[in-house]
SEGUKOL-117959 format. One record per residue (C-alpha): y, z, x; residue in three letters. Coordinates in nm, 2 decimals, padded with zeros to 4 digits. Layout:
N
+--------+--------+--------+------+
!     c2 !     c3 !     c1 ! domi !
+--------+--------+--------+------+
!      Y !      Z !      X !  Ala !
...
+--------+--------+--------+------+
//
This chain:
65
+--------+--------+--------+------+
!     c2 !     c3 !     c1 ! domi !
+--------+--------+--------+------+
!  00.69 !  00.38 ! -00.60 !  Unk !
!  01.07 !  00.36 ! -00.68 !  Unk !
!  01.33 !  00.46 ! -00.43 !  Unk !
!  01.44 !  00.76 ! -00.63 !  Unk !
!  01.08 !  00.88 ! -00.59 !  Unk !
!  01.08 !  00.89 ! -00.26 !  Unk !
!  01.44 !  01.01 ! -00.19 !  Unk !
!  01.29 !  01.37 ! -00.41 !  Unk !
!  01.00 !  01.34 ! -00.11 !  Unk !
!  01.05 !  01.59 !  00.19 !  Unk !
!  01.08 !  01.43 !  00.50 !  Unk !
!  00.72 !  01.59 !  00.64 !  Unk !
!  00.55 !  01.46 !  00.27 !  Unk !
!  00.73 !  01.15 !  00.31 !  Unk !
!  00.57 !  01.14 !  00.67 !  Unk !
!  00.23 !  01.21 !  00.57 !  Unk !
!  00.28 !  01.00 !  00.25 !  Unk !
!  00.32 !  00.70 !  00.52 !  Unk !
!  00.07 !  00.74 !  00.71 !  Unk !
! -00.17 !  00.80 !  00.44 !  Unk !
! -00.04 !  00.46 !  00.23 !  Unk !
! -00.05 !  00.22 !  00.61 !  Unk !
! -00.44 !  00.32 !  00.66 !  Unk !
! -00.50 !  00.23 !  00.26 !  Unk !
! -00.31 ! -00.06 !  00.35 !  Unk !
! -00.50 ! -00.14 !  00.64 !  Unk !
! -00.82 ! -00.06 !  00.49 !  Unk !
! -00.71 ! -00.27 !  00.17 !  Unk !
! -00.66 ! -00.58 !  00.40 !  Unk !
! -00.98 ! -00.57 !  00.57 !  Unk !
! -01.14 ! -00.56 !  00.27 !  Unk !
! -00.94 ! -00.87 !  00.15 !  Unk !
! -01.01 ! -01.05 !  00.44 !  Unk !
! -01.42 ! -00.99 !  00.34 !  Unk !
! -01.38 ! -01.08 ! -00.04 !  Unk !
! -01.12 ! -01.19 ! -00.24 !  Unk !
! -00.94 ! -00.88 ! -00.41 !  Unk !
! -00.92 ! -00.91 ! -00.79 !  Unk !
! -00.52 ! -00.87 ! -00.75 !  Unk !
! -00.43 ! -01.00 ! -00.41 !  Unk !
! -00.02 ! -00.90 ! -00.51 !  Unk !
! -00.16 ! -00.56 ! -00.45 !  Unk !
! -00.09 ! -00.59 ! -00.05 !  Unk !
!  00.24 ! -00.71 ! -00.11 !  Unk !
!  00.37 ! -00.44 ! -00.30 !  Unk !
!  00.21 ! -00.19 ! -00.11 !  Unk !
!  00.36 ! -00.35 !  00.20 !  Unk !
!  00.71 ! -00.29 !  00.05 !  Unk !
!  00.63 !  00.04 ! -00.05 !  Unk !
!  00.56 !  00.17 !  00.32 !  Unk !
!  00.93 ! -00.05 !  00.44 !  Unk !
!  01.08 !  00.17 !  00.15 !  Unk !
!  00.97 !  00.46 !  00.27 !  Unk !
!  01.02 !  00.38 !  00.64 !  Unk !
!  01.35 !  00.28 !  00.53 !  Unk !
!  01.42 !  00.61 !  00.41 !  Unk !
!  01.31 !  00.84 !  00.71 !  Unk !
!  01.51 !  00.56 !  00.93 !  Unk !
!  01.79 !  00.67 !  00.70 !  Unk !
!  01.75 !  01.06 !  00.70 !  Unk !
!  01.73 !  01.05 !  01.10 !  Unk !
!  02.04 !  00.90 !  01.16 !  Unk !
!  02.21 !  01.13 !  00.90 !  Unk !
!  02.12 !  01.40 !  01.10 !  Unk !
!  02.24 !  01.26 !  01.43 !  Unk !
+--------+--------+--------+------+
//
């Protein structure tokens, strides 16, 4: 997901969207940790993906401060 995807997001999708993307994460790690995934880069970028989008609620509450 690019930044300029996620700066469209409301802040309440963006919240959900987080939550929702950490527990696939999560779930995605375990799963790696049982067998191998077929493309381990996979966690990686969906660890970056959830700091982008923290990143950008981090952002959007200070602007409103």
């Amino acid at each position: 997901m690019k930044i300029a995807e996620i700066k469209e997001m409301t802040t309440s999708d963006l919240v959900e969207r987080v939550e929702a993307e950490t527990a696939n994460y999560n779930q995605m790690v375990i799963n790696h940790s049982i067998s191998p995934l077929e493309n381990p880069a996979q966690i990686k970028q969906l660890r970056r993906t959830i700091a982008r989008m923290k990143t950008e609620l981090r952002e959007r509450e200070l602007n409103n401060k």
